[in-house]
C-alpha positions as CSV (number, residue, x, y, z in Angstrom):
1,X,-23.7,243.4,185.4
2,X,-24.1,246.6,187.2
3,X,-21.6,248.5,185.5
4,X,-22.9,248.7,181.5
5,X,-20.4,251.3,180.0
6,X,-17.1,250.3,178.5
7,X,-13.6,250.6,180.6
8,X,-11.7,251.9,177.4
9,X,-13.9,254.9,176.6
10,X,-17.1,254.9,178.1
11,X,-19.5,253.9,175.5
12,X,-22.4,251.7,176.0
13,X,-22.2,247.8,176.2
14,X,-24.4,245.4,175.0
15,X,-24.7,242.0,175.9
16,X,-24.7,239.4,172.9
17,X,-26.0,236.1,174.4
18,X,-25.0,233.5,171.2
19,X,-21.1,234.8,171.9
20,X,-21.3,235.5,175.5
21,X,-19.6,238.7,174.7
22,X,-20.3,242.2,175.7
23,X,-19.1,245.0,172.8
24,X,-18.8,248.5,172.8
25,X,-21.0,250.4,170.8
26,X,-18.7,253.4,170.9
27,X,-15.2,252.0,170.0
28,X,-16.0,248.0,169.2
29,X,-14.2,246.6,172.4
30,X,-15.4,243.3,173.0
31,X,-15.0,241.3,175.9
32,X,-16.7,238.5,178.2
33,X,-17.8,239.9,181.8
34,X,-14.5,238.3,183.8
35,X,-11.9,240.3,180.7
36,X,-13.9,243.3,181.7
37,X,-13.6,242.9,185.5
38,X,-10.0,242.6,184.7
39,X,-9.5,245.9,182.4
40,X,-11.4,247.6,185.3
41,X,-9.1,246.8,188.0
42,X,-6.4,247.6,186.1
43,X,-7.3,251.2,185.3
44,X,-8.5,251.5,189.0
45,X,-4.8,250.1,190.3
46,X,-3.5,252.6,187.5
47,X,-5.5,255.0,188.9
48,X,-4.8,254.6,192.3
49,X,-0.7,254.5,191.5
50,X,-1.7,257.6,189.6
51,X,-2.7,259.2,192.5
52,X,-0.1,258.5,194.9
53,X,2.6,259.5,192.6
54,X,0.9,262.8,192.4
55,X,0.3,262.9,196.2
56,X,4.0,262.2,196.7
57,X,5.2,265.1,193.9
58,X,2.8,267.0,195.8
59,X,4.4,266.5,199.6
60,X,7.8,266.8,198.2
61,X,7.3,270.6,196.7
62,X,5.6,271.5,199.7
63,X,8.2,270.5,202.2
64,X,11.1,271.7,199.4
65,X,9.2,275.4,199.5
66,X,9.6,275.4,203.9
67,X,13.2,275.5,203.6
């Protein structure tokens, strides 16, 4: 797994092979690989709507302030 830090806060993960689970050794989030995948595309898509909410905020005061 290329990506060995935790999607809720950063920490490190570590890999316990008997569960097949990776935990957090910051904030105790424990997950198999596919569960993290998943919280990691959700903050990305969060991320990314984030983003284009801003950028659209953004456009709007712009074009509000050439009036």
């Amino acid at each position: 797994m290329p990506d060995m830090t935790c999607p809720e806060c950063g920490g490190r993960l570590v890999y316990d092979p008997v569960t097949g689970y990776y935990s957090c050794t910051s904030c105790g989030l424990s997950a198999t690989r596919a569960q993290l995948a998943a919280l990691r595309e959700k903050k990305r898509d969060a991320a990314v709507r984030e983003r284009s909410r801003q950028r659209e905020y953004l456009d709007w005061w712009v074009s509000s302030k050439k009036r």
